[in-house]
N, C-alpha and C positions, 0 to 999 in steps of 0.2 A: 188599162181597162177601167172605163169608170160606168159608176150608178148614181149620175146624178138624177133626183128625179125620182128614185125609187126610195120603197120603203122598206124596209130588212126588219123581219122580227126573229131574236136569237136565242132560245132557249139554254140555260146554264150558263149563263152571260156573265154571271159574276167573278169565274176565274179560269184556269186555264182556257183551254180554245175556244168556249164561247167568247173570253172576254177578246182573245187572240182577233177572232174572225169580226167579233162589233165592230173593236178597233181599225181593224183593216177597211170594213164596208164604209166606217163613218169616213177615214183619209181618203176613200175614193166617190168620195159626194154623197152617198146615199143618207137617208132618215133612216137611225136608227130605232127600234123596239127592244131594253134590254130585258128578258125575264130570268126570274131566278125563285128558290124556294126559301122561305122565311128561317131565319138562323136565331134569330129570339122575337121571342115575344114579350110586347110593352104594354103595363096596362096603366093606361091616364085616366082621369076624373074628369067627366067632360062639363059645361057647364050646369045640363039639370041634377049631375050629382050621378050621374050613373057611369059603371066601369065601361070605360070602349078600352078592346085590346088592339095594337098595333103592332104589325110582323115587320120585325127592320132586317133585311140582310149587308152586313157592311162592304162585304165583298162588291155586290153589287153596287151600291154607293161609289165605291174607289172606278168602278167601270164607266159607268156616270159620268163622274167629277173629270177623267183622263178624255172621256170624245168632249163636253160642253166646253174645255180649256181649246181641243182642238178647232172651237165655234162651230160645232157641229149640233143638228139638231137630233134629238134625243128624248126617247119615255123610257121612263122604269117602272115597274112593275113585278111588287112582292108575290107572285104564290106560288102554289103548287100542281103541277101540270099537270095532276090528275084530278084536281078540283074540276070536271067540267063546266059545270057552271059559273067558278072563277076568269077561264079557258072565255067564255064566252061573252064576262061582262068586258076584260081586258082587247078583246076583237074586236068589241062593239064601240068601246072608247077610244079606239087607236082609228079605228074606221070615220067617227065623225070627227078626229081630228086631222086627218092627212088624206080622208077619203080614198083611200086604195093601201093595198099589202102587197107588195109584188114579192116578196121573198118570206121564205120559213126556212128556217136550220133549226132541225129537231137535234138538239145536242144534248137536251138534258137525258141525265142515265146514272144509273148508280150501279157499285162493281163489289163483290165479295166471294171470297171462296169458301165454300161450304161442301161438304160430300154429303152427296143426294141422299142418304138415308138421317141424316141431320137437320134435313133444310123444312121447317116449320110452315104451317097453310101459310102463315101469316107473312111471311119473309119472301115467299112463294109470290104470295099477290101481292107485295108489296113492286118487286121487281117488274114486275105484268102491269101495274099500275102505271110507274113512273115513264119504265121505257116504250110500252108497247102503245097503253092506253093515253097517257100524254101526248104522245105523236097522234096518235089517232083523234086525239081532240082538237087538238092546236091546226093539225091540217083539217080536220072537218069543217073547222071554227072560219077557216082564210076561204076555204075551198069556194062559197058562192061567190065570194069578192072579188077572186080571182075569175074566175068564169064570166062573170059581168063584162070586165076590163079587159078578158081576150087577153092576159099573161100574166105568168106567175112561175115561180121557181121553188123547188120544195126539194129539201135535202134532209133525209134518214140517215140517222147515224149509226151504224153496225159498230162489229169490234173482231178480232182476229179470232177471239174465241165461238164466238158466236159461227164465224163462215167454218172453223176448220177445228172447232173442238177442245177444252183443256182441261185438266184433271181438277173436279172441283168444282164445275160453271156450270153445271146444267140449269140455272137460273135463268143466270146470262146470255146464256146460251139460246134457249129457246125464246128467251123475249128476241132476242136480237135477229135469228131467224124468222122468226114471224115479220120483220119490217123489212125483210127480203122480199118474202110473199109480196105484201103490201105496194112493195114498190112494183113491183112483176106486172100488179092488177093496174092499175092506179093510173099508170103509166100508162095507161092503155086507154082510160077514160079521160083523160086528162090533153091525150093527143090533140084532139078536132077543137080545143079551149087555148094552144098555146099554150099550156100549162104542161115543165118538165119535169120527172119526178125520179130524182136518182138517192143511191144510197153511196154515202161515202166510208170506206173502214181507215180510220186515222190510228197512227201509233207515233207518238209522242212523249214526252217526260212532262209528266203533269200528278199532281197529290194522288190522282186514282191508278196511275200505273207506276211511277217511283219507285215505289217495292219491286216491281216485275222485273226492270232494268239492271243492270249490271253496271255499276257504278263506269265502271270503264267506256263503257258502249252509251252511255246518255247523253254525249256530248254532240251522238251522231241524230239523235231523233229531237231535231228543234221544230218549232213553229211553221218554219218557213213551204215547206213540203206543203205545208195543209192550206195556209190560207193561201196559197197562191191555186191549190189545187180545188179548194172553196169557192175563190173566186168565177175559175171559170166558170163551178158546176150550175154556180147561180146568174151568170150572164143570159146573154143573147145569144151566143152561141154555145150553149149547155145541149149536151145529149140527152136524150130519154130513155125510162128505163133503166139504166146502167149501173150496174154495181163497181166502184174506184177504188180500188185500196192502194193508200200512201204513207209512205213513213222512212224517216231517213234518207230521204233525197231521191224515194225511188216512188214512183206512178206507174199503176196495170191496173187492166181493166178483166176481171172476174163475171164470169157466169155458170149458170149446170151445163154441163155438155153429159150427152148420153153417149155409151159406148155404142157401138156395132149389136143390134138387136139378134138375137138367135132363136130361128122361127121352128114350133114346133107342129108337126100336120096333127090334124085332129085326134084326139085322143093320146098324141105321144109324149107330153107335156107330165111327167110325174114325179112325184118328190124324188124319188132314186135316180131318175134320169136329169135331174136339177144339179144331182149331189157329183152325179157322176162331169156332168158338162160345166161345175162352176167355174173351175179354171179358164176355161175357153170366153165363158161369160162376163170373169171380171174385168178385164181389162183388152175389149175385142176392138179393132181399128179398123175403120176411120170412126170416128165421133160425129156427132148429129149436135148442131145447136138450131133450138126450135124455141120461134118467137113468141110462141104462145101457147096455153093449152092446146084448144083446137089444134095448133098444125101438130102437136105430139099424137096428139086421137085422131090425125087423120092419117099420118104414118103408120099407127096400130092397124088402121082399117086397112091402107090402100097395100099391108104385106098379106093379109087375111085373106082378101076379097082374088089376089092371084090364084089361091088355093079352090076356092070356092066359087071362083067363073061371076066374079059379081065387077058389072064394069064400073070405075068409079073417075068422073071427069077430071 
């Protein structure tokens, strides 16, 4: 599968799977974009005598230096992706130089365990900045360029904790759920533009999960699962919508399914009568999977409207 031709901007680009997946996009032709967040700051003496500070991230550098050896073409670009205005001056210089984006991998995120009565406003928004509101800049930022060009690939990056919960994350948790939503919508607007919008959950041995793994079991979660499962997301033949979780050689594809609804006639619907029927409610078969708000609200309607003689086409 190749991209030549196309342009890949990869957020968290400086080491594990962002560096993983630039690497990959730049060996299969594409023009890379690498971003990352500034790891020091330099301050030089410029010539009229006044301080300029400059943010070097070296990581990013080594990611760089490894696609231009591959004679690959390549930007880099120091900030931080919840600068939006940074977000926008880096779109706008990538745009007049290569004139199109056809790819985003929102990768960059940051991971810590905190128990929720511990976890400070500041550490709060910090989380919501990086993962939620940096995706929502970086794709706001491609979004018209893509739309212009009639195609574009855009990939959110979840985490296991995020879809399914862990002791500690409510951080994580909720930024990473929210870019479920995002994809849900997005995906939707995005359709009639050629424009595919999926989220991918990656588990791999990388400095942010290392602690998690079991020394034993690290051997099983490499690289290889994700860029290849990367790859396709951001092709030509990429799905829309879709939530992917991969790791360890294994690929599924996740969504909400709703159990079997339990309809109650007017008036019969009561806290006691909730408490009494939860059993029945939690886990009722077949399951409903529904492409969108609307067709859930119109399942609500069309079990209601039996009841109450309201014909619904």
């Amino acid at each position: 599968m190749r991209f030549d031709k196309k342009v890949a901007l990869i957020t968290g680009a400086g080491s594990g799977l962002g560096r993983a997946y630039a690497i990959m996009l730049a060996e299969r032709g594409a023009k890379v974009v690498l971003i990352d967040q500034p790891t020091v700051h330099c301050a030089e003496v410029s010539t009229d005598a006044q301080s300029v500070t400059h943010s070097i991230n070296d990581n990013l550098n080594q990611t760089y230096d490894s696609i231009i050896k591959l004679g690959c073409d390549c930007l880099q670009f120091v900030l931080d992706v919840s600068d939006k205005a940074a977000v926008d001056r880096m779109v706008d210089t990538v745009a007049k130089s290569w004139q199109r984006i056809d790819i985003l991998i929102n990768n960059a995120g940051i991971y810590g365990a905190c128990a929720f009565e511990r976890i400070t406003p500041e550490q709060w928004q910090r989380q919501l900045d990086v993962d939620l509101n940096g995706s929502f800049y970086l794709t706001q930022a491609v979004w018209p360029l893509m739309k212009l060009q009639n195609y574009g690939r855009i990939v959110m990056t979840t985490g296991v904790s995020g879809l399914f919960g862990d002791l500690h994350q409510v951080g994580f948790s909720a930024a990473k759920m929210a870019l479920v939503g995002m994809v849900n919508s997005l995906s939707i607007e995005g359709e009639m533009h050629n424009i595919r919008v999926n989220s991918l959950c990656p588990q791999a041995v990388t400095a942010m999960t290392e602690k998690h793994l079991a020394t034993a079991i690290q051997p099983l979660f490499s690289f290889d699962t994700l860029t290849a499962t990367t790859a396709f997301l951001v092709s030509e033949h990429a799905p829309n919508g879709q939530h992917i979780l991969a790791g360890a050689g294994s690929v599924s594809h996740g969504m909400f399914a709703e159990f079997l609804p339990m309809y109650f006639c007017e008036g019969l619907c009561t806290p006691h009568k909730l408490a009494q029927c939860w059993h029945q409610i939690y886990q009722a078969f077949p399951v409903s999977l529904h492409a969108c708000g609307e067709d859930k609200v119109l399942s609500w309607s069309k079990l209601s409207a039996l009841e109450h003689d309201i014909k619904i086409d």
